[in-house]
N, C-alpha and C positions, 0 to 999 in steps of 0.2 A: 570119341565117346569119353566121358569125364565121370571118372571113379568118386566115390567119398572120400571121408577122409578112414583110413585106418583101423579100427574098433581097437585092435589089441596095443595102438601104439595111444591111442587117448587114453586108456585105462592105465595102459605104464607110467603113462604122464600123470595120470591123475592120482598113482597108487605112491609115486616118490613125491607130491606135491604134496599130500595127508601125512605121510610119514615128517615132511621137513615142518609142516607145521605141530606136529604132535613135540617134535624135538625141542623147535619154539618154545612149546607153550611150558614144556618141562623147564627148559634154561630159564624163564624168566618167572615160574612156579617154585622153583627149587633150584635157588642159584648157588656155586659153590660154596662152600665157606672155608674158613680155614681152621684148622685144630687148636687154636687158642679161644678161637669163638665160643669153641664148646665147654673148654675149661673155665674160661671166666664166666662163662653163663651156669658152671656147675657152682664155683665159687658162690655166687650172684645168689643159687638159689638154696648154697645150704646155710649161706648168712642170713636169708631170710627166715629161716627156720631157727637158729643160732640165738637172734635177735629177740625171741618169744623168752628167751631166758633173762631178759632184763627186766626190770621195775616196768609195771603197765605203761608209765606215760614214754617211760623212753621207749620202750617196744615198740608204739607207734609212732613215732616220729623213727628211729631207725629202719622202720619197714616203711613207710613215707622212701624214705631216703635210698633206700637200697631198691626200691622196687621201681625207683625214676631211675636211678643206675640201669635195672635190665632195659627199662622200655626205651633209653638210649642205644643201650649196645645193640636191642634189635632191631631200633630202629636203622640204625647208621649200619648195620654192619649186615642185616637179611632185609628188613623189607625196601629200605630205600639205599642200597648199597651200590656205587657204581655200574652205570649201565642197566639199573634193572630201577622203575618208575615205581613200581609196589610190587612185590610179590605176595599173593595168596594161594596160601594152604589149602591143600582139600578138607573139610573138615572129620573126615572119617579117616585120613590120615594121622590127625593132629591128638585125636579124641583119644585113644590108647592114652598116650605120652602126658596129654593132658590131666585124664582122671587119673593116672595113678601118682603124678605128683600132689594133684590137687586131695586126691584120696589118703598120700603123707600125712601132708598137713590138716587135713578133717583130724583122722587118727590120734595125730600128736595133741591136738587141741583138745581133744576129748578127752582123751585118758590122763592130759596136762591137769584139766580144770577137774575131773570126778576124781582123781587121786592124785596122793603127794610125787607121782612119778615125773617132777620135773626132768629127768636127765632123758624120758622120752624124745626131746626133742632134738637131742645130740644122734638119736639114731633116726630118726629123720630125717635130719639134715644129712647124715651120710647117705641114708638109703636116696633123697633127692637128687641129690650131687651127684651119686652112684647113676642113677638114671638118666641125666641128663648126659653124661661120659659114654654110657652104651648108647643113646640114640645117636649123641653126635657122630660115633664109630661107625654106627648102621648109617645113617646120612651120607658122611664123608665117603664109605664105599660106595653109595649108589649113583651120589650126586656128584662127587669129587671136590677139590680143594680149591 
């Protein structure tokens, strides 16, 4: 007489097969980085802010310039970085980090152009910069290096 197979040993199998793909999907969703990533992309993003304090036409052309600087560094260095084809973010991950840089620079813009408080922009670029240093820390501890 011939038994089936198992129940409790196909579910073990199937419960470490979901786990090794979950880890997958994490390695190549959020691949390490390393701590200068996060510092040059702090750099990156409080020159951008920094930049706003030039003459209009150079503004835009230095923000041209510095902003094809980040989309290199993320590109070569997170999304198509050795061993990993593309990486994508969850977006509900990314959106905190997102709006409150992006919500910076709204800020700075606004209060730059309705009042004479050009040196707004020096505190958003720290406060950027400053942001972008704590996620890489939260990153790097979750994701590693």
């Amino acid at each position: 007489m011939e038994t089936g197979p198992d129940p409790s040993q196909s579910h073990d199998e199937a419960q470490r097969m979901l786990e090794q793909l979950a880890h997958d999907e994490s390695a190549v969703r959020y691949p390490p980085l390393p701590h200068w990533f996060f510092l040059a992309m702090a750099a990156v993003v409080a020159g951008l802010a920094l930049v706003q304090l030039l003459p209009p036409g150079d503004a835009h052309r230095a923000t041209l310039a510095i902003g094809a600087i980040a989309l290199v560094l993320a590109s070569r260095y997170w999304l198509n970085r050795d061993g990993v084809s593309w990486a994508s973010a969850r977006f509900a991950d990314t959106m905190p980090f997102l709006l409150s840089i992006l919500g910076i620079f709204a800020v700075s813009w606004v209060v730059s152009s309705t009042t004479s408080a050009w040196w707004i922009w020096i505190i958003g670029a720290v406060l950027a910069g400053g942001i972008v240093v704590r996620t890489g820390r939260a990153y790097r501890r979750e994701f590693g290096a």
